[in-house]
C-alpha positions in Angstrom: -18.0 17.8 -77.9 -16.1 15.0 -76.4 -13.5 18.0 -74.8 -15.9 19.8 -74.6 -17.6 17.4 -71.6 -14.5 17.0 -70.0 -13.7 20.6 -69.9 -17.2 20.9 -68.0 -16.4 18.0 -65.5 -13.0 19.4 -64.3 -14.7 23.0 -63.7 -17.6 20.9 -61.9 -14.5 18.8 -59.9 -13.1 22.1 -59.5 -16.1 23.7 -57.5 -16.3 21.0 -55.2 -12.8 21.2 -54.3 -12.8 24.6 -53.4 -16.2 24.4 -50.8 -14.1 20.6 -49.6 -12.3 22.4 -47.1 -15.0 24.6 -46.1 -17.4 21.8 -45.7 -14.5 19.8 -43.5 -14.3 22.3 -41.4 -18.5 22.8 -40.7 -17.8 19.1 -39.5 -15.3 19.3 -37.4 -16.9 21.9 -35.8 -20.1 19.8 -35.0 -17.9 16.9 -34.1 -16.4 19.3 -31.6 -19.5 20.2 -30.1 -20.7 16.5 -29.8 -17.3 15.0 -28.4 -18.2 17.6 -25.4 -21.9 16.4 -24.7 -20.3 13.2 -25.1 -17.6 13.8 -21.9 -20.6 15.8 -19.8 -22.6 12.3 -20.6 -19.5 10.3 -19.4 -19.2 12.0 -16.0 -22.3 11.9 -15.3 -23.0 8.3 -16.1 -20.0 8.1 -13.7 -21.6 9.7 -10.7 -24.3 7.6 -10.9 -23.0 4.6 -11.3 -20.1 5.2 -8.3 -23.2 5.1 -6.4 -24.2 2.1 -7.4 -27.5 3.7 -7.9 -28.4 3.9 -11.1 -28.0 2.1 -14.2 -27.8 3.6 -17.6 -29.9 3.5 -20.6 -30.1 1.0 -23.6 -30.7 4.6 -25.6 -27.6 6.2 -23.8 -25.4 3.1 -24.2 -26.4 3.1 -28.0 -25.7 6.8 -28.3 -22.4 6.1 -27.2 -21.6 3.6 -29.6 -22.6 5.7 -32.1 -20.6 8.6 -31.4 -17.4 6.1 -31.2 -17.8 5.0 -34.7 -18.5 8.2 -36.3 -15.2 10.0 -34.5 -13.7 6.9 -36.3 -14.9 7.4 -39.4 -14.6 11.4 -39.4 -10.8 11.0 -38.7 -10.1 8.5 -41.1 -12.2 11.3 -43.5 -9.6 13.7 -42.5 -6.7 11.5 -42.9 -7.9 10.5 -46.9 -8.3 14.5 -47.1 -4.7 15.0 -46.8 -3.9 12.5 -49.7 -6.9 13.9 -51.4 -6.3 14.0 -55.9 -8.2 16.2 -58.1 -10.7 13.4 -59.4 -11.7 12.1 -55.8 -13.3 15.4 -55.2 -16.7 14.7 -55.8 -17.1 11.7 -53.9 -15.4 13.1 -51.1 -17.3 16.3 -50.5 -20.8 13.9 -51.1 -19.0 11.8 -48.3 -18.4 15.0 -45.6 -22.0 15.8 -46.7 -23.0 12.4 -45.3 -21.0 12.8 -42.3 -22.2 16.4 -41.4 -26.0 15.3 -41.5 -25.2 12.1 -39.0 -23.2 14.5 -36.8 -26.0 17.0 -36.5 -28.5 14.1 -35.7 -26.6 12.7 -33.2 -25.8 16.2 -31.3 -29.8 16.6 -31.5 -30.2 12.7 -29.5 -28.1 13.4 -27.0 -30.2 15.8 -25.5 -31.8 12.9 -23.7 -34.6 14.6 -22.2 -35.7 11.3 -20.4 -32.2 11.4 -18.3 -29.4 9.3 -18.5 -30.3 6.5 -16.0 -33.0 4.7 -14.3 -33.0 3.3 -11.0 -31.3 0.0 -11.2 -32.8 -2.0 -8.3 -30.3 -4.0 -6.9 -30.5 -7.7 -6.1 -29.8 -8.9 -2.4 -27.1 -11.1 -3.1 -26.9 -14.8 -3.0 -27.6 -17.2 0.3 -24.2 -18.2 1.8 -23.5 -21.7 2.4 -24.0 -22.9 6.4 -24.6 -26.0 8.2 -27.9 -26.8 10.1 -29.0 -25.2 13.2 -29.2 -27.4 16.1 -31.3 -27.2 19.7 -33.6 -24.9 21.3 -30.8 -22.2 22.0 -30.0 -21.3 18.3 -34.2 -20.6 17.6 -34.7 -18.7 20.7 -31.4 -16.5 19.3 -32.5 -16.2 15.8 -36.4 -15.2 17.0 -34.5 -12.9 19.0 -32.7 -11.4 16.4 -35.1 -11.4 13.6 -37.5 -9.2 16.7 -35.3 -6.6 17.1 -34.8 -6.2 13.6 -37.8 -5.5 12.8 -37.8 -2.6 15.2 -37.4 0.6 14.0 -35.4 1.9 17.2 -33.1 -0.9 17.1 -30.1 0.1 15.3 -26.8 -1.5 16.5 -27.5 -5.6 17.6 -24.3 -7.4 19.1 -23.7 -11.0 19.0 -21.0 -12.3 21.3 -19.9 -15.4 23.0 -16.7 -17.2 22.5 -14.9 -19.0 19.4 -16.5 -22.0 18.2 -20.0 -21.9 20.3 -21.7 -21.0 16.9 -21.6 -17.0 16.0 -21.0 -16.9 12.4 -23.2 -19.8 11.7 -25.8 -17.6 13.4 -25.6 -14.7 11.9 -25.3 -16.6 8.7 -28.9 -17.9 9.0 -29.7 -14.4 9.7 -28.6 -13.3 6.2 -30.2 -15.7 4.1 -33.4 -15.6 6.3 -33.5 -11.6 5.3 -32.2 -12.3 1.5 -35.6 -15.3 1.4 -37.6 -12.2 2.7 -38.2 -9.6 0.1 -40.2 -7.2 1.9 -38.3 -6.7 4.7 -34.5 -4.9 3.5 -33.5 -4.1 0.0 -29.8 -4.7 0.5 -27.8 -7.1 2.9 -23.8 -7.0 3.2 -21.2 -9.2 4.9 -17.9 -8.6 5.6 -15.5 -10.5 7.8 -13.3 -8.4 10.1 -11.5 -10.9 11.5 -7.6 -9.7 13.6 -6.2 -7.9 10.6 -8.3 -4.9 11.4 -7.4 -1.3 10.1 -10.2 1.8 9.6 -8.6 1.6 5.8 -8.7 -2.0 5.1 -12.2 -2.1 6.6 -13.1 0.8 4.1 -11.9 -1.1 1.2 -13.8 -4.2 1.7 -16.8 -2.4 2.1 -16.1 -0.2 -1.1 -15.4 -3.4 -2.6 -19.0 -4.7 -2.0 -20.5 -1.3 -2.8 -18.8 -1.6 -6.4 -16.7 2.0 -5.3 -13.2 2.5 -6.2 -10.7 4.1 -3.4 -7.8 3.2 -5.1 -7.0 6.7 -6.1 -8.0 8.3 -2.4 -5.8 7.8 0.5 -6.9 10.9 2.5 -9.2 8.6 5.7 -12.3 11.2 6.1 -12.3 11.8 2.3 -12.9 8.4 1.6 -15.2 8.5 4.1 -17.3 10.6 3.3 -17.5 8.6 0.1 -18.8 5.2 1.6 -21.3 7.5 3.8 -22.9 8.8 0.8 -23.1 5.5 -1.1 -24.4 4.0 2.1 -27.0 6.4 2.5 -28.4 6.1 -0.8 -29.2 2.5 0.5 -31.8 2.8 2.6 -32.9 0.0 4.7 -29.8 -2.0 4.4 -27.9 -4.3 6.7 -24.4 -4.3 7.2 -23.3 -7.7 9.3 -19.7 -7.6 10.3 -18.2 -10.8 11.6 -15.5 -11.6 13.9 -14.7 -8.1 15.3 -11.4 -8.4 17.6 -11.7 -4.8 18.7 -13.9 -1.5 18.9 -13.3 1.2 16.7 -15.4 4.2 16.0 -18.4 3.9 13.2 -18.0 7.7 12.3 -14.1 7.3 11.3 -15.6 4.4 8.6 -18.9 7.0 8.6 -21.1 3.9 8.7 -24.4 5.8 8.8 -26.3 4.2 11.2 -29.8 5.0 11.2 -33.7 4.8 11.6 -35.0 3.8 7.8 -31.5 3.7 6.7 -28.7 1.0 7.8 -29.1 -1.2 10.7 -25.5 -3.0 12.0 -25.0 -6.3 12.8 -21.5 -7.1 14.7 -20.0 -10.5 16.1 -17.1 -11.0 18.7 -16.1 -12.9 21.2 -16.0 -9.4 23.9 -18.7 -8.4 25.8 -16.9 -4.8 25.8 -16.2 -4.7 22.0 -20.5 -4.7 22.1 -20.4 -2.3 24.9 -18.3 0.6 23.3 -19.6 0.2 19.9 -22.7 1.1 21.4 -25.2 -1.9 20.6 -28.4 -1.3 22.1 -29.3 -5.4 22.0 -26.6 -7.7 23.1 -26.9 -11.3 22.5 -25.0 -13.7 24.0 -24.6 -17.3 22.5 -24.2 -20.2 25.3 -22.7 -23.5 24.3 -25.6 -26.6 23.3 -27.2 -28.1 26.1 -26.2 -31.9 26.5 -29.0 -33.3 24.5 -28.6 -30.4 21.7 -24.6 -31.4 21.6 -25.6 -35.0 21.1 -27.7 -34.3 18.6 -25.0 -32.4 16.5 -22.6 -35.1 17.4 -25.3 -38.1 15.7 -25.4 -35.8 13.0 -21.6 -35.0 12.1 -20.5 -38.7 13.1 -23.1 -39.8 10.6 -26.5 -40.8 11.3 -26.4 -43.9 8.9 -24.2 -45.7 11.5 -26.0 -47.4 13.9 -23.3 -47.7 16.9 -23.9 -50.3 19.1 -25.1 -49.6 22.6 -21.6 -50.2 24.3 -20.1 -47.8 22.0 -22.8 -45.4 22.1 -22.2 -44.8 25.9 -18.5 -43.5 25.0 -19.6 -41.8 22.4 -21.6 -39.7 24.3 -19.3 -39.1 26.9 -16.6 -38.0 23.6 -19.3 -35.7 22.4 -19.5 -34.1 26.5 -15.5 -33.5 26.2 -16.3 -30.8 23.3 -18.1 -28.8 26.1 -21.2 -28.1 23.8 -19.1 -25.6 21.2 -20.7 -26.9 17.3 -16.8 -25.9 16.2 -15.6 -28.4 18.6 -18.4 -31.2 18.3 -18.0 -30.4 14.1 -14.2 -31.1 14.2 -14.6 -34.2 16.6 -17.6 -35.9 15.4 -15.5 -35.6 11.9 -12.7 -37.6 12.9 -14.9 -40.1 14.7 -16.6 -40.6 11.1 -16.9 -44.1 10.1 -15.3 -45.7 13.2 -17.4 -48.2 15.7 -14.3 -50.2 17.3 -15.0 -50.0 20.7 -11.0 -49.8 21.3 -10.6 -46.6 19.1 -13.9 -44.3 20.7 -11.7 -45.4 24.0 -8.6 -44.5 22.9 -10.4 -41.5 22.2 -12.1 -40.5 25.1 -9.2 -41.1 27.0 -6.8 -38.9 24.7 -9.3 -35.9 25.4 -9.4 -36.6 29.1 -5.9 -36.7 29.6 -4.9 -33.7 27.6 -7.6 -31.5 29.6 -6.0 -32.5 33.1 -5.4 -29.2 35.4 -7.6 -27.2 32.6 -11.0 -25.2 32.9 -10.5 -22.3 30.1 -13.3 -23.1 28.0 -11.6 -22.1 24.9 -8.2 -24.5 26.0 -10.5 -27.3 25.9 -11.7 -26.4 22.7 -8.4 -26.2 21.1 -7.4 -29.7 22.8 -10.6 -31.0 21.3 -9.1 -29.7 17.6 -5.9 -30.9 18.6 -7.4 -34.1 18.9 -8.4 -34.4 15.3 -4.7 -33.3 14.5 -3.3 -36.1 16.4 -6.1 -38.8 14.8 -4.5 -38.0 10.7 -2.0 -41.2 12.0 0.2 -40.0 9.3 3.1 -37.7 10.1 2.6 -36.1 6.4 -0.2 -35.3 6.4 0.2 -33.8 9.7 3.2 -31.0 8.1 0.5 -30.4 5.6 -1.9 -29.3 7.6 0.9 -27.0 10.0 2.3 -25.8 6.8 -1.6 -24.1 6.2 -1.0 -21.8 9.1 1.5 -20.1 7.5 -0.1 -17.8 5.3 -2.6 -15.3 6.7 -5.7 -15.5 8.6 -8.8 -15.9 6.6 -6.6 -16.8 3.3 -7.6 -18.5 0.6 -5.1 -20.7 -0.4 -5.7 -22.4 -4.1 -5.1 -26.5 -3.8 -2.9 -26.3 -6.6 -0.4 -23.8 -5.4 -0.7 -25.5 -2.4 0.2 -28.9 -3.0 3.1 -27.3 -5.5 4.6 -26.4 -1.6 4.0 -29.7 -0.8 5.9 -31.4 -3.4 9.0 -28.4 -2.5 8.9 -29.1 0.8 8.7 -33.0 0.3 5.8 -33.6 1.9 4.8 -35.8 -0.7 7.6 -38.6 -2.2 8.8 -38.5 -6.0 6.6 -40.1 -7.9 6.4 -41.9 -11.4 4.5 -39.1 -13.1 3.4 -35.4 -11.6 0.2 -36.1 -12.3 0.5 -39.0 -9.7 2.1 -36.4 -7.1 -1.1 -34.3 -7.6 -3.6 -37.0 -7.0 -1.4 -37.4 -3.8 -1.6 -33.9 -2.4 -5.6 -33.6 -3.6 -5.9 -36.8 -1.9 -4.3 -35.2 1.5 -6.2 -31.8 1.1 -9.6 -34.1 0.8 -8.5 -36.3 4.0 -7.7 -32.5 5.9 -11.2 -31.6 4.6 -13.3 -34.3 5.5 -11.7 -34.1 9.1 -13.0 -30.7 9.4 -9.4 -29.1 9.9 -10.0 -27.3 6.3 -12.7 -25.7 5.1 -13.0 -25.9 0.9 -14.4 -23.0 -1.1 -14.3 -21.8 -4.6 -12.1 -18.8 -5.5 -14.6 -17.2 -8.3 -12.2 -13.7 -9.2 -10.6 -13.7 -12.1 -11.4 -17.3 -12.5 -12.6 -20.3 -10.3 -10.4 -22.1 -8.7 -10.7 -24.9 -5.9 -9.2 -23.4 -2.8 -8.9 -24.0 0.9 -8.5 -22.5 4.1 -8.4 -22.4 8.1 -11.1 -21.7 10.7 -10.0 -19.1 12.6 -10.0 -21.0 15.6 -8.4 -24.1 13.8 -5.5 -22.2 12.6 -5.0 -20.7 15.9 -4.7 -24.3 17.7 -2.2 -25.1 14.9 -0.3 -22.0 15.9 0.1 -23.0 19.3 1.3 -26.2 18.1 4.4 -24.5 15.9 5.2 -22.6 18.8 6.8 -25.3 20.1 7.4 -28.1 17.7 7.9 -28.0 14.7 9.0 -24.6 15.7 7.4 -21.6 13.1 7.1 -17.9 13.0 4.2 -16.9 11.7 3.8 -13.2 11.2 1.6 -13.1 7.9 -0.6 -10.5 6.4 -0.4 -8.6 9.8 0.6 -4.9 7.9 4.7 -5.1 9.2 6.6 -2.3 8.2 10.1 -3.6 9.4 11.2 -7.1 9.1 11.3 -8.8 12.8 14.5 -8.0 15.4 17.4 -10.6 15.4 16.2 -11.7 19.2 13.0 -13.9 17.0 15.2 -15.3 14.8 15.8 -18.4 17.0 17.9 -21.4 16.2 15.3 -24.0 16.5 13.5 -22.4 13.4 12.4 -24.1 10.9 10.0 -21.9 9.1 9.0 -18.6 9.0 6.4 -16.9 6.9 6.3 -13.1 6.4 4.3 -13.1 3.0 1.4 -10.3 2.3 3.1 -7.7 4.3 5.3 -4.2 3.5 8.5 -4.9 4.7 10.7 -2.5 2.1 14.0 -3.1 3.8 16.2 -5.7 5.5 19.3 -3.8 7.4 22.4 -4.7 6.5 23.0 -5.6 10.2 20.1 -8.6 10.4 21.9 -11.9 9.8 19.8 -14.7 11.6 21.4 -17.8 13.1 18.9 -20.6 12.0 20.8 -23.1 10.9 17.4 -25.4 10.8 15.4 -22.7 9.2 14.3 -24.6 5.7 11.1 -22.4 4.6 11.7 -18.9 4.4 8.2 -17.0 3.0 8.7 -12.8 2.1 6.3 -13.4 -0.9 4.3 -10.3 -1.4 6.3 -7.6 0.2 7.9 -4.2 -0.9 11.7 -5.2 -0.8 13.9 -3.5 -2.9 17.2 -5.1 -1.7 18.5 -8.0 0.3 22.4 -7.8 2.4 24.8 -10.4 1.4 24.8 -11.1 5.4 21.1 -12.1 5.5 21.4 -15.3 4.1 25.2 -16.5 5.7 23.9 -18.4 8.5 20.8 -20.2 6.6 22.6 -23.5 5.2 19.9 -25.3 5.7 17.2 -23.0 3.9 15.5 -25.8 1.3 12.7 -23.5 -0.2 12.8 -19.6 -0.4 10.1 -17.2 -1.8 10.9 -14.0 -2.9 8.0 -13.7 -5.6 6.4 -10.6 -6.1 9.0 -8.1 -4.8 10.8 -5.0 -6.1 14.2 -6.8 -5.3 16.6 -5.1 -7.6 19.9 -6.8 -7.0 20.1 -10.5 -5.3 22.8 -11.0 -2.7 26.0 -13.1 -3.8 25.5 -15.4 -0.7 22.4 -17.2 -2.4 25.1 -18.8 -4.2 26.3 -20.6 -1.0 22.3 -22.1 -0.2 23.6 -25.8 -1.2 20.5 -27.5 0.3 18.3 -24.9 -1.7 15.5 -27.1 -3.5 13.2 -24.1 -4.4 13.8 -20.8 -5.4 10.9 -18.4 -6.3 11.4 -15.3 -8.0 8.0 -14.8 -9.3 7.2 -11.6 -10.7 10.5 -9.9 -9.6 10.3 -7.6 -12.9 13.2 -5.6 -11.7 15.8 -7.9 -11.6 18.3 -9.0 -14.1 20.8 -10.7 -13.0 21.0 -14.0 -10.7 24.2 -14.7 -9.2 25.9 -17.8 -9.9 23.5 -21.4 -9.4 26.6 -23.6 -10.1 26.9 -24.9 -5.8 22.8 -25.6 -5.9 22.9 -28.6 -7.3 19.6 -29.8 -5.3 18.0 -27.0 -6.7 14.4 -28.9 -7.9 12.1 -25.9 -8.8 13.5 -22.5 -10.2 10.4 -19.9 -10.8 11.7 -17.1 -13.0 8.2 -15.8 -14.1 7.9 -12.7 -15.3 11.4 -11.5 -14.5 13.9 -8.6 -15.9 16.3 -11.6 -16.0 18.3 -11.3 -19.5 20.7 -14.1 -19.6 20.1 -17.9 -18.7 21.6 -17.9 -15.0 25.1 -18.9 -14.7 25.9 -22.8 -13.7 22.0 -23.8 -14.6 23.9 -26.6 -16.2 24.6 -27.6 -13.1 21.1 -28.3 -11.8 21.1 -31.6 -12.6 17.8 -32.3 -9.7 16.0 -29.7 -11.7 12.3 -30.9 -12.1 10.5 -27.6 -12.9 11.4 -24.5 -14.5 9.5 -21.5 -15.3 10.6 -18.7 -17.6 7.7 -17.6 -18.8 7.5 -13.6 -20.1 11.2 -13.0 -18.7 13.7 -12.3 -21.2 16.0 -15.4 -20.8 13.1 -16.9 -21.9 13.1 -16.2 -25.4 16.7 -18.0 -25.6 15.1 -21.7 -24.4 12.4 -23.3 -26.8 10.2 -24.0 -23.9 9.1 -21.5 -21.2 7.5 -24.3 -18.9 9.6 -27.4 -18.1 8.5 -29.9 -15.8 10.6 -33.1 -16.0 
């Protein structure tokens, strides 16, 4: 009976075998038919959310997940098919059964006959941060504002006057006064223009804020046509652009201004930029009356000081030399903080006076005003510091770590016991530069937050004019260059020169600049592929050099000769692998290999004997020292 039984359970193993396959296939065929509502699902939760419009369902996003794991576990089914034996039979065709039924149920769910989405109503966006408003002036401009918005015919509202008297602060006001309003737009956006300006770049940022990827469309009225129809699905938004330098035509960036849909906000410093973008209300901002300067002044020298009456006279007559611009008074009152020496607010007033002789631009005055608080830092140091800021691009955020890294190259700040105690230093410079108003401190929150920094527009222009003479810079950062600049601008008096964040692919093999004081050279962030021998022959004074994140595929042998070299970046150079000799830079401090094709540990690095930092992180000369990071 005993053979008998198993005689019966092979025939019964044998059955299921043969309908196995069948069965498999039956599930296939249904996964087939679900993997293609499950694409048509994709796409069109894609529209929907490109537009930013819609947001999809709990249901949906569980159907998804659902669908995921059962591919999974239908292909691993398959897989265990092929190595299938004889006695597995049974469990495996109850197993297919299984699968089959869950397949079926989902292909039935997906129907969804609620849709996809729902409307995913969209918060305003958060206050930004901005100082007080002051006087009379600034409440009659905001009532005047906040009127015409309101008005249905009034689509396009200019604000204009010139840097420093108080735009952007304005307008500012404006945005977290509509934000504390719910019933009055449903979505505010800001975007800074600033002199950068380019239809695409302009595109971007606004993509950027509409949650719309252009990466993938370079064709101008395709992408266009893109931001239009995100836009448009907005209705009653406000679009505030600050800072425009220059007109340009809405329907090239197809910003769709209209009744019920978005309303434009612009600042500048041109009357005719307001003109011929058609505004229909044109604002102009006038500097602070006397007593609305004073006021500011009290209020940014500190009220909690009570200066005495003899001072207090000078002190008003300081506050009338920043010819009623908040920028000015800000950056003045600032440096003025904490001071009630009758012999310093002098020294100051007469400073300002002096420096303003056979001057009536307003906007000269203002930078001798700014100029003043560069002169009051009293520390030569801390002075480079704050130059060095103006070379990287306008509107840059520059992270206080990186930053005070350049400080330590360019030895702004002395060795020290420890580089902890070099830190403290440099935070302890970027807080002075700070609390003077010459820097403005922010947070960095993408990927992660960091403590950063940067210029006023207007502050960073006054410390251009001061590197046009001495120390003598050229500045040419983040302005979209092509070609690197002509020999004729390489001067000899240089002594740094920054050409990071542009897309200079190509130095000729003719270019080799005489600047024998030239000891920053910045080309961070470019597209160069190659670098002549001849570039660097007449450089023997170049201290720091940053090459990082470049397609540079073969380093010039004169490198080699850059005795005085104390900082060489190479910083995501992934395409090269070979570094000719460092055996002649023996001042050689910081070496940044990060992330480079370099194979071999560079010839004569035994010859670095100043080497304090060195970073071979993810290079593959990096896997022959112990220690990717050294820092001695």
């Amino acid at each position: 009976m005993a053979k008998l039984g198993k005689i019966i359970d092979m025939g019964e193993q044998l059955c299921y075998c043969n309908s196995l396959d069948e069965k498999m296939q039956k599930l296939k065929r249904k996964l087939e038919d679900l993997s293609s509502r499950e694409a048509d699902i994709n796409k069109e939760l894609e529209y929907a959310e490109s537009l930013y419009l819609k947001k999809r369902r709990r249901q949906v996003e569980n159907w998804l997940t659902n669908v995921e794991r059962i591919s999974r576990q239908v292909h691993s089914l398959e897989q265990t098919l092929e190595e299938r034996r004889l006695l597995g039979c049974v469990q495996l065709w109850k197993r297919v059964e299984e699968l089959t039924g869950e397949v079926t149920q989902l292909v039935d769910q997906g129907r969804f006959p609620g849709g996809l989405t729902f409307e995913a109503h969209e918060t305003k966006g958060d206050a930004l941060l901005t100082t007080k408003l002051v006087g009379q002036t600034f409440q009659t401009n905001m009532d005047k504002i906040w009127t015409c918005l309101m008005q249905d015919e009034v689509l396009i509202i200019g604000i204009y006057g010139m840097g420093g008297v108080g735009k952007t602060t304005l307008v500012t006001h404006i945005h977290n006064k509509l934000i504390e309003n719910p019933n009055t737009f449903d979505h505010v956006f800001w975007i800074t223009v600033s002199q950068d300006f380019s239809i695409h770049k302009l595109q971007n940022d606004i993509a950027k804020i509409l949650n719309l990827d252009l990466s993938n469309m370079d064709d101008e009225k395709k992408r266009a046509a893109k931001l239009a129809q995100a836009l448009m699905r907005r209705q009653q938004s406000v679009l505030i652009l600050d800072d425009v330098w220059n007109h340009f035509v809405l329907e090239k960036v197809r910003i769709p201004v209209r009744v019920n849909g978005c309303k434009l906000i612009l600042t500048t410093r041109s009357l005719d930029v307001c003109r011929r973008m058609g505004c229909q209300v044109k604002i102009k901002v006038e500097p602070l009356s006397k007593e609305e300067a004073w006021s500011l002044f009290l209020e940014k020298v500190g009220n909690e000081i009570s200066l005495p009456p003899e001072v207090k006279d000078i002190a008003r007559s300081v506050a009338k030399e920043c010819a009623g611009l908040p920028l000015a008074i800000t950056v003045l009152a600032g440096s003025m903080r904490g001071v009630d020496d009758i012999c310093e607010w002098r020294n100051a007033l007469e400073i300002l006076k002096e420096s303003k002789l056979g001057q009536d631009d307003m906007e000269t005055e203002v930078f001798q005003v700014l100029r003043f608080s560069y002169w009051s830092l009293n520390d030569s140091k801390v002075q480079h510091c704050f130059l060095y800021c103006s070379l990287y691009p306008e509107d840059y955020k520059i992270k206080r770590e990186e930053l005070i890294e350049r400080f330590i190259d360019e030895g702004f700040i002395d060795r020290m016991k420890s580089r902890q105690v070099e830190f403290d230093r440099g935070h302890t410079i970027l807080n002075k530069l700070e609390n003077s108003c010459l820097l403005e401190g922010i947070i960095e929150d993408f990927p992660n937050e960091k403590k950063c920094v940067k210029m006023h527009d207007l502050v960073r222009d006054m410390a251009l004019q001061i590197v046009i003479v001495s120390p003598r810079f050229m500045v040419e950062a983040g302005i979209g260059l092509e070609n690197i600049p002509d020999e004729e601008k390489w001067t000899k008096d240089l002594e740094k020169v920054s050409l990071m964040h542009n897309k200079i692919s190509v130095i000729p093999s003719s270019l080799s600049p005489r600047c024998p004081k030239l000891s920053t050279l910045m080309l961070q962030h470019n597209s160069l592929r190659r670098i002549p021998d001849s570039f660097f022959v007449h450089m023997h004074g170049l201290k720091v050099l940053d090459l990082s994140y470049n397609g540079i595929e073969y380093l010039p042998n004169s490198l080699s000769h850059l005795e005085n070299l104390t900082s060489l970046l190479l910083r995501e150079c992934d395409k090269i692998e070979h570094v000719p000799s460092l055996a002649k830079l023996s001042a050689l401090k910081r070496l940044d290999l990060w992330h480079t094709g370099i194979s071999e540990v560079p010839n004569g690095m035994e010859m670095l004997v100043n080497l304090r930092y060195l970073d071979l992180y993810e290079s593959f000369c990096g896997n022959n020292i112990k220690q990717n990071h050294i820092f001695i």
